[in-house]
Backbone as a chain_set.jsonl record, in Angstrom:
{"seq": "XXXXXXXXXXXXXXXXXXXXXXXXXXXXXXXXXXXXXXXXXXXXXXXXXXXXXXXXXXXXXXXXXXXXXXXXXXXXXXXXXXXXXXXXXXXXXXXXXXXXXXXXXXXXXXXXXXXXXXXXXXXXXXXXXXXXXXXXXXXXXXXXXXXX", "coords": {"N": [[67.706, 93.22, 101.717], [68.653, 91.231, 103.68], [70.254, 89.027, 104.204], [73.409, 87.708, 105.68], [76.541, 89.655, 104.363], [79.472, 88.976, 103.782], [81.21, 90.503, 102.317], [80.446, 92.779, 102.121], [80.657, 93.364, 105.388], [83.117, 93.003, 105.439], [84.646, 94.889, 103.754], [83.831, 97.372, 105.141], [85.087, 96.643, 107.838], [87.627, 97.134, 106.894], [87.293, 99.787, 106.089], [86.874, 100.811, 108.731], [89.066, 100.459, 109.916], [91.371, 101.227, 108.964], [90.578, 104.228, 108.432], [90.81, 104.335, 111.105], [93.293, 103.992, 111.688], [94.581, 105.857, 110.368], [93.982, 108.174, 111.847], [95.038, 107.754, 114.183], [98.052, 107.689, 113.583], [98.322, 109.918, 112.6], [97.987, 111.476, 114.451], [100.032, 110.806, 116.522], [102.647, 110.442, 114.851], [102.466, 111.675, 112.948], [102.273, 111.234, 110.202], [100.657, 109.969, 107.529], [98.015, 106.941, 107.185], [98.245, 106.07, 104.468], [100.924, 107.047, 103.899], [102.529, 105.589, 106.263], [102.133, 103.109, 105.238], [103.587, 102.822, 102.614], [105.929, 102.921, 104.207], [106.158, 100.61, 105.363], [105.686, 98.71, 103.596], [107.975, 98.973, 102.474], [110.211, 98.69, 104.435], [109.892, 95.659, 104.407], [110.924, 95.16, 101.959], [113.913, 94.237, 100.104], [116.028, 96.722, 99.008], [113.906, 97.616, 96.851], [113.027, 98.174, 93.335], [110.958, 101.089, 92.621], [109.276, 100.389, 90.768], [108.712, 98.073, 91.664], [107.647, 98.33, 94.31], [105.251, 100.073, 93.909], [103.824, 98.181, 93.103], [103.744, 96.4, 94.625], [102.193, 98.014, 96.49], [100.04, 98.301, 94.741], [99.511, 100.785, 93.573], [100.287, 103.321, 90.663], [103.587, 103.676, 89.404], [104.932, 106.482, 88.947], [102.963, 107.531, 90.994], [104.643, 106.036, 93.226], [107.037, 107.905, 92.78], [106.275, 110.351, 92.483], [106.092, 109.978, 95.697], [108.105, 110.116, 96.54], [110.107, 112.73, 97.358], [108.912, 113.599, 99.372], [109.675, 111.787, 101.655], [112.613, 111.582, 100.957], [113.257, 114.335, 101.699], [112.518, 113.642, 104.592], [114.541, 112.503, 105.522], [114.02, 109.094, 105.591], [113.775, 107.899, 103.376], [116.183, 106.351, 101.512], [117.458, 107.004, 98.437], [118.757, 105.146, 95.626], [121.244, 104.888, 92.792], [121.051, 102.2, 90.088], [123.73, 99.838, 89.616], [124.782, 100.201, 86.505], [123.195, 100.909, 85.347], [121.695, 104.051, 84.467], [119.183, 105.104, 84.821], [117.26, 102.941, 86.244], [116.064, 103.206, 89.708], [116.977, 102.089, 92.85], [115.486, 101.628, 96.43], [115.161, 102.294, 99.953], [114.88, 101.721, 103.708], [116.019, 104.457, 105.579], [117.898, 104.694, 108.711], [116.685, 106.324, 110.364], [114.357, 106.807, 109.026], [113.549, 103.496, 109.231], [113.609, 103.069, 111.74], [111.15, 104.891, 112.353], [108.778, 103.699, 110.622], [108.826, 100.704, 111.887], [108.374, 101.638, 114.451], [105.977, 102.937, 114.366], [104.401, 100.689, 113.672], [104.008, 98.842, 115.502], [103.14, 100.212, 117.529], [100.638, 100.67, 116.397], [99.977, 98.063, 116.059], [99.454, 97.269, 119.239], [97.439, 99.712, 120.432], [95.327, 98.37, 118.615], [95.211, 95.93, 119.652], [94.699, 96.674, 121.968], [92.187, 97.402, 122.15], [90.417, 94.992, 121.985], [91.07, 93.989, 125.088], [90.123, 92.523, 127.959], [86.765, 91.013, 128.854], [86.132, 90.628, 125.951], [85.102, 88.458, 123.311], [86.859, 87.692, 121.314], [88.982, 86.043, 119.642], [92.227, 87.002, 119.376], [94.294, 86.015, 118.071], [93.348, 83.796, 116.612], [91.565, 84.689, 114.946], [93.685, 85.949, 113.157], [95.042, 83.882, 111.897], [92.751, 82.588, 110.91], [91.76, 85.072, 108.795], [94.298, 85.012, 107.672], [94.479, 82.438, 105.977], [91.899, 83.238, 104.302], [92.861, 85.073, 102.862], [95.523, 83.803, 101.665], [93.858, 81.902, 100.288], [91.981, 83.062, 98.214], [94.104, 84.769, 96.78], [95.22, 82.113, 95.728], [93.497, 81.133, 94.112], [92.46, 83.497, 92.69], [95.066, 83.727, 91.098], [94.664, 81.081, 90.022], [92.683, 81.308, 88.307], [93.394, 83.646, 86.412], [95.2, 82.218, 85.068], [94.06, 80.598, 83.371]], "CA": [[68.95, 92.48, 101.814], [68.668, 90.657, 105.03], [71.336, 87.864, 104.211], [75.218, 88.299, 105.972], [77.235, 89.851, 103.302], [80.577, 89.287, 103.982], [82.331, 91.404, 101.305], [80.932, 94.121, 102.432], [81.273, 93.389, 106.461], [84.834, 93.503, 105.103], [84.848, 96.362, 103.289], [83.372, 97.85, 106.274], [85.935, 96.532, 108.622], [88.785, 97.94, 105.956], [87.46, 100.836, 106.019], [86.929, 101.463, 109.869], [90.351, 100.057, 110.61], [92.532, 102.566, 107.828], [90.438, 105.571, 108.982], [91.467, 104.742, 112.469], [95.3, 103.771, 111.955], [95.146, 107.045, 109.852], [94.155, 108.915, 112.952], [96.283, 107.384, 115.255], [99.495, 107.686, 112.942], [98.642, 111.324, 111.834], [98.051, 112.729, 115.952], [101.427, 110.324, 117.317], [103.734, 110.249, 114.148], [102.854, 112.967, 111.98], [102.17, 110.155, 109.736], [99.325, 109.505, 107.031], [98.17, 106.119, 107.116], [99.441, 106.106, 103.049], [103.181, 107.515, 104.117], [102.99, 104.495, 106.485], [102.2, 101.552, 104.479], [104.804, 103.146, 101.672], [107.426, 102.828, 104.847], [106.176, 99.031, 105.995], [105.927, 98.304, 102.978], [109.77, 99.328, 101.735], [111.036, 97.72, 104.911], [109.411, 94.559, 103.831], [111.304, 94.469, 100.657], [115.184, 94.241, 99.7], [115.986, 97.667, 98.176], [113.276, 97.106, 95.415], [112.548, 99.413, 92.27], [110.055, 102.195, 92.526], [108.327, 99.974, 89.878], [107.889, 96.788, 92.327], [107.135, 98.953, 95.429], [104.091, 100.452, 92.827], [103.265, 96.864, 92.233], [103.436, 95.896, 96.005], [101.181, 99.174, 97.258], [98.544, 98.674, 94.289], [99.508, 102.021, 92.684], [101.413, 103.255, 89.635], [105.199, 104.324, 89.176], [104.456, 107.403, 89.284], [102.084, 107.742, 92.359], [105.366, 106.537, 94.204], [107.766, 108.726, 92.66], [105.718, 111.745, 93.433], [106.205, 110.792, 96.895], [109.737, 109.974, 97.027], [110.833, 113.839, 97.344], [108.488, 113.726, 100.819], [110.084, 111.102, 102.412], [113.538, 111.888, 100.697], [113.823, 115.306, 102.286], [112.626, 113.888, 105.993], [115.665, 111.466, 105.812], [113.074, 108.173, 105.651], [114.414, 106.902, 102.342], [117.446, 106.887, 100.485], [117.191, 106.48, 96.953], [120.114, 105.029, 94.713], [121.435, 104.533, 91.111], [121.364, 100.901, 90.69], [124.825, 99.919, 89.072], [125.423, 99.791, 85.246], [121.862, 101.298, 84.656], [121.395, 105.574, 85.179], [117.835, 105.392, 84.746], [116.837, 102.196, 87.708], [116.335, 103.092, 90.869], [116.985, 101.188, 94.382], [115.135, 102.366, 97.696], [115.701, 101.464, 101.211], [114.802, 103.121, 104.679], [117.407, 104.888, 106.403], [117.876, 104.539, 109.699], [115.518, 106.876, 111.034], [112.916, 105.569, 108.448], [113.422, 101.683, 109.465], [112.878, 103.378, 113.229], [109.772, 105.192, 112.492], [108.044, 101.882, 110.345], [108.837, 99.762, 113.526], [107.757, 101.973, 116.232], [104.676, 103.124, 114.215], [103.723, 99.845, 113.329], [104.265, 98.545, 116.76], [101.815, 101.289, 117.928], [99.188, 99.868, 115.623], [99.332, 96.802, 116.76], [99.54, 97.465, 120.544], [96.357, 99.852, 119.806], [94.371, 97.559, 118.004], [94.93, 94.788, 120.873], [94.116, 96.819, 123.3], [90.59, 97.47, 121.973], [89.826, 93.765, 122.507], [91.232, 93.642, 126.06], [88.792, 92.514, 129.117], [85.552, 91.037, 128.54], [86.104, 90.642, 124.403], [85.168, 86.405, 123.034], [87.108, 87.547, 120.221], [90.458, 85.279, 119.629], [92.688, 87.52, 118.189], [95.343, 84.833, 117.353], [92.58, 82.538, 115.665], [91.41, 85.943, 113.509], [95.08, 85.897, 112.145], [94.964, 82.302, 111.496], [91.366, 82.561, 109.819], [91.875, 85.994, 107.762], [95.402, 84.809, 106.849], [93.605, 81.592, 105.471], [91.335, 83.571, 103.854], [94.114, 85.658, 102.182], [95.763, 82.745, 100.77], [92.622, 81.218, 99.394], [92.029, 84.405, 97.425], [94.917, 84.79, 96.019], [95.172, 81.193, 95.033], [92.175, 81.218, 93.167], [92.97, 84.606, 91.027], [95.921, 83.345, 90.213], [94.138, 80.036, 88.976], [91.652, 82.066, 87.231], [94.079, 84.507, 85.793], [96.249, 81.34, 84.224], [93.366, 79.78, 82.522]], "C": [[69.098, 91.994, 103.26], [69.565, 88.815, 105.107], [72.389, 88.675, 104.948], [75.535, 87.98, 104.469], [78.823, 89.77, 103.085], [81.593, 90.027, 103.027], [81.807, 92.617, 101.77], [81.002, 94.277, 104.252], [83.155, 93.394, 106.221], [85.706, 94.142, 104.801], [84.681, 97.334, 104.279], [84.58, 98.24, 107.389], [87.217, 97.21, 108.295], [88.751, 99.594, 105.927], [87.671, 101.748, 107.73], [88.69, 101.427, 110.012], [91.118, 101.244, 109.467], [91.68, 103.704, 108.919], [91.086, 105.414, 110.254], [92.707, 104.97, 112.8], [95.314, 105.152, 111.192], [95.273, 108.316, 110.837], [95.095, 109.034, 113.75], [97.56, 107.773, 114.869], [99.451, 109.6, 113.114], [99.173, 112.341, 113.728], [99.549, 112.04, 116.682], [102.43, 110.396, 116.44], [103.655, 111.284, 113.456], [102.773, 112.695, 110.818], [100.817, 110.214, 108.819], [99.255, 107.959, 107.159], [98.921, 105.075, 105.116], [100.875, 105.856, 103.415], [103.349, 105.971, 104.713], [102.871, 103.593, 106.009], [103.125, 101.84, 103.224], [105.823, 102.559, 102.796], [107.293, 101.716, 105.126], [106.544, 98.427, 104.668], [107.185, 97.961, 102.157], [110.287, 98.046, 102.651], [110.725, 96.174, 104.855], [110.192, 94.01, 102.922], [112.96, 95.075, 100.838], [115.676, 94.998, 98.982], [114.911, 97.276, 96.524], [113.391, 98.893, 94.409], [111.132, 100.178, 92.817], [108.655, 101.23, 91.656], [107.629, 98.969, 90.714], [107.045, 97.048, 93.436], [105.643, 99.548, 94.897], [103.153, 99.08, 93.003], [102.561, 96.456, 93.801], [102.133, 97.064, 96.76], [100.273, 99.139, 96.326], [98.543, 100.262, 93.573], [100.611, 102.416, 91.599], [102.668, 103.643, 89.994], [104.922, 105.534, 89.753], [104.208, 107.993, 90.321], [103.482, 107.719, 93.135], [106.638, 107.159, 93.844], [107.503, 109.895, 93.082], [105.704, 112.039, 94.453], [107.582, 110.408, 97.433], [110.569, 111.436, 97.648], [110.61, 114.265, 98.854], [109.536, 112.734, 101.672], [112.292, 111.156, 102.488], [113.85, 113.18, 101.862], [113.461, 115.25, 104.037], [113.626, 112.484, 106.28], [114.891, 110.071, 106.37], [113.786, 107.289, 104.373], [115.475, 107.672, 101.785], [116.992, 106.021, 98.961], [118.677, 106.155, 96.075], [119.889, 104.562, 93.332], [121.427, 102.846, 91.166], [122.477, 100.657, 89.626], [124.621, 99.793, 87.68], [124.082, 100.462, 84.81], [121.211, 102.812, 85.086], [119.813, 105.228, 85.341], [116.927, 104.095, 86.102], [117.344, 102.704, 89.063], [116.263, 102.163, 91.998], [116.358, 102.133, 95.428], [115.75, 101.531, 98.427], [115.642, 102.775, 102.315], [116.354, 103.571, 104.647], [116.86, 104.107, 107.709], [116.851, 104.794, 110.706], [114.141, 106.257, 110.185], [112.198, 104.383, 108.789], [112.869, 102.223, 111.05], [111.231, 103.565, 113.558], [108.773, 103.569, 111.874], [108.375, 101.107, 111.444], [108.299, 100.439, 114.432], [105.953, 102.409, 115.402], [103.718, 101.916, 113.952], [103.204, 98.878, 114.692], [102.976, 98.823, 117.727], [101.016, 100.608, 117.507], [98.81, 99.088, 116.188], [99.037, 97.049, 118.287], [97.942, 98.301, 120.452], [95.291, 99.001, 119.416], [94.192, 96.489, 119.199], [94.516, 95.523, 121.567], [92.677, 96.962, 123.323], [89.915, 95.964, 122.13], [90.366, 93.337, 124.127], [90.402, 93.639, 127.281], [87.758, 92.354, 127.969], [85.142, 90.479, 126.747], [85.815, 89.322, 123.998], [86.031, 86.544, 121.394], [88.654, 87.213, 120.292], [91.079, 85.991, 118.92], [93.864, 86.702, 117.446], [94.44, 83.886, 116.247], [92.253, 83.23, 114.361], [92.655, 85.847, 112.696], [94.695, 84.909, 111.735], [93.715, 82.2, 110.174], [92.094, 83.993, 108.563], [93.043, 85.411, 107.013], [95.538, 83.707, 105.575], [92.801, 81.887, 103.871], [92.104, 84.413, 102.724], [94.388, 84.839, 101.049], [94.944, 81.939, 99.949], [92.353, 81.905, 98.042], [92.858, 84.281, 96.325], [95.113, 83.7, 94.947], [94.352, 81.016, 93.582], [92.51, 82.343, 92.332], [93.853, 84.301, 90.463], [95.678, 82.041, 89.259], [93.417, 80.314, 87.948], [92.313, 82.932, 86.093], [94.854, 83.561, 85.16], [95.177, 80.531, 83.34], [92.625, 80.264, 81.609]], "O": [[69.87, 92.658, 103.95], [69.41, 87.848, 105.853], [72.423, 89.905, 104.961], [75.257, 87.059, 103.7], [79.359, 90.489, 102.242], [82.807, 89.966, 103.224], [82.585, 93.566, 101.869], [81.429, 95.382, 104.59], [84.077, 93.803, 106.926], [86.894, 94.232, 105.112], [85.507, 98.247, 104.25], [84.971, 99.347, 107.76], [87.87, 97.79, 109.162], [89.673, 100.4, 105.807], [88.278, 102.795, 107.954], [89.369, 102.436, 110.202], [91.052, 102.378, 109.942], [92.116, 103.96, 110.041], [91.909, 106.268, 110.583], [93.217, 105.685, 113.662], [96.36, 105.731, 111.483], [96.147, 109.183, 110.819], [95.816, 109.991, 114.032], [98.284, 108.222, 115.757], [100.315, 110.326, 113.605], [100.002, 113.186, 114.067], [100.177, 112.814, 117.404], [103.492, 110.437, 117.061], [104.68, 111.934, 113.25], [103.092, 113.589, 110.034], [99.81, 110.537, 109.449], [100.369, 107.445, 107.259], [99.603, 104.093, 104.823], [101.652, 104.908, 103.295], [104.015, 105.14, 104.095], [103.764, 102.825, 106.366], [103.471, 100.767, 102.73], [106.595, 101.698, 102.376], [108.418, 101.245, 105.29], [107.549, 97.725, 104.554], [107.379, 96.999, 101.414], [110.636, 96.938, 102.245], [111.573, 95.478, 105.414], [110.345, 92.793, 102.815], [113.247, 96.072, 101.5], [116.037, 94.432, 97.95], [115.285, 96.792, 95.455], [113.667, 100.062, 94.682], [110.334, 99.515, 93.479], [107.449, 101.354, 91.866], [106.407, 98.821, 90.703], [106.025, 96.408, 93.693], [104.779, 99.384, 95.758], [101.922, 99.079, 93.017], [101.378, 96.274, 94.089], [101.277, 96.637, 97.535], [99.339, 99.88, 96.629], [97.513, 100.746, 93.104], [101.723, 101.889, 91.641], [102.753, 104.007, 91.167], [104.688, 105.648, 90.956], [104.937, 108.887, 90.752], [103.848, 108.757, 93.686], [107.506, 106.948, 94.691], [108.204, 110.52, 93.879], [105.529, 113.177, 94.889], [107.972, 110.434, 98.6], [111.571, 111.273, 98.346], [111.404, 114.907, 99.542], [110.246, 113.364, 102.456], [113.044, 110.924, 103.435], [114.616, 112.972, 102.803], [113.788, 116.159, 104.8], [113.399, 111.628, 107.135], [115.072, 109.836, 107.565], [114.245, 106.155, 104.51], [115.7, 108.87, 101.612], [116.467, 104.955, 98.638], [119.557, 107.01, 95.98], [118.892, 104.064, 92.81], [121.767, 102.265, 92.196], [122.255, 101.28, 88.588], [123.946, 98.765, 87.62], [123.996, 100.497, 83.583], [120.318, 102.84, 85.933], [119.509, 105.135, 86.53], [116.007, 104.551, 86.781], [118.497, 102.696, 89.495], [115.304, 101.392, 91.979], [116.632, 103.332, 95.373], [116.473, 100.568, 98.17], [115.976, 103.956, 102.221], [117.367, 103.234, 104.034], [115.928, 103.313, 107.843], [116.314, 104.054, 111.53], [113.239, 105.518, 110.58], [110.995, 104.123, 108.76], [111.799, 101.799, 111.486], [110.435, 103.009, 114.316], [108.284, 102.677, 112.567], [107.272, 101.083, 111.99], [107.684, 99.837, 115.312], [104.907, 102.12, 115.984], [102.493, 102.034, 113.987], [102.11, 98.318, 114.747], [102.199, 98.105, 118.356], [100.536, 99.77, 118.27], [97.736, 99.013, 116.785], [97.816, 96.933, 118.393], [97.041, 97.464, 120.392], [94.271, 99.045, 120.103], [93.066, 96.249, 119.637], [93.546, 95.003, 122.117], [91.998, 96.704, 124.317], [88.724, 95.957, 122.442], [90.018, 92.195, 124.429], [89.961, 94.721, 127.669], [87.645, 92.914, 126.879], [84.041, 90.032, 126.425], [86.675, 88.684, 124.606], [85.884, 85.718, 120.493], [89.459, 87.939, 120.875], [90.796, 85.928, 117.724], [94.185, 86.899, 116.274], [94.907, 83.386, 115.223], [92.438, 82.837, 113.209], [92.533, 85.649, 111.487], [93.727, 85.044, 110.987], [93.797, 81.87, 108.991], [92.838, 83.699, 107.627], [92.918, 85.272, 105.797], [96.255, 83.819, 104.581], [92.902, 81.273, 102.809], [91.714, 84.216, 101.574], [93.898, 84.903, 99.921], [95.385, 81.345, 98.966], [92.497, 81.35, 96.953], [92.558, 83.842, 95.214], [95.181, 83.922, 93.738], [94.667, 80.829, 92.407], [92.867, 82.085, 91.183], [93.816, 84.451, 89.242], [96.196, 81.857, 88.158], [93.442, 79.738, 86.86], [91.832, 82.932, 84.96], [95.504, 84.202, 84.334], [95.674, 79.743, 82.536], [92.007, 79.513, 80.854]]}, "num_chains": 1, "name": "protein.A"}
């Protein structure tokens, strides 16, 4: 196999980059890199259901109910009834929650730049630009594929 493969230089890159933010989070926040993309991910969204937050993280109901009771009892999320319906729930950080997702995410990034600082030919503004590109292309396309 002596072609560039880019799916798996990508897979590659996916995987270095999680193991590392999982490091980083777990020795400064206390943090798995999981717990945190559950908390970016919440503050991202407009009190959603348990079901959409599932939908948005790629895992079932379930998966994030099981970890609602973690984040519940370190005052990170509040969970509510949503009106006229016992059985839907609403999330949403708290206070301290919305704190930690901002300062840990913050970290990340700050981190991650600094490993290209001095000496580096790598644009990290143009990488956004390209991957984000690349993103949207993606998507486009499954969803064209998936409607036909």
């Amino acid at each position: 196999m002596n072609r560039s493969r880019i799916t798996f230089t990508l897979n590659e890159l996916v995987y270095v980059l999680n193991s590392t933010a999982d490091r980083l989070l777990r020795a400064n926040f206390e943090l798995t890199y999981s717990q945190f993309l559950f908390l970016v991910t919440l503050m991202s969204q407009d009190k959603p259901t348990p079901s959409y937050l599932a939908e948005c993280l790629g895992v079932s109901r379930a998966a994030v109910s099981q970890r609602l009771s973690w984040f519940q009892e370190r005052n990170l999320v509040k969970v509510s009834r949503v009106s006229g319906n016992e059985k839907n729930l609403s999330l949403e950080l708290t206070r301290k929650g919305g704190l930690l997702a901002t300062q840990s995410a913050d970290f990340l990034e700050k981190e991650f730049r600094i490993l290209f600082d001095g000496g580096s030919s790598v644009d990290l503004e143009k990488l956004d630009k390209t991957l984000t590109q690349v993103k949207t292309q993606l998507i486009k396309n499954a969803e064209s594929r998936n409607a036909a």
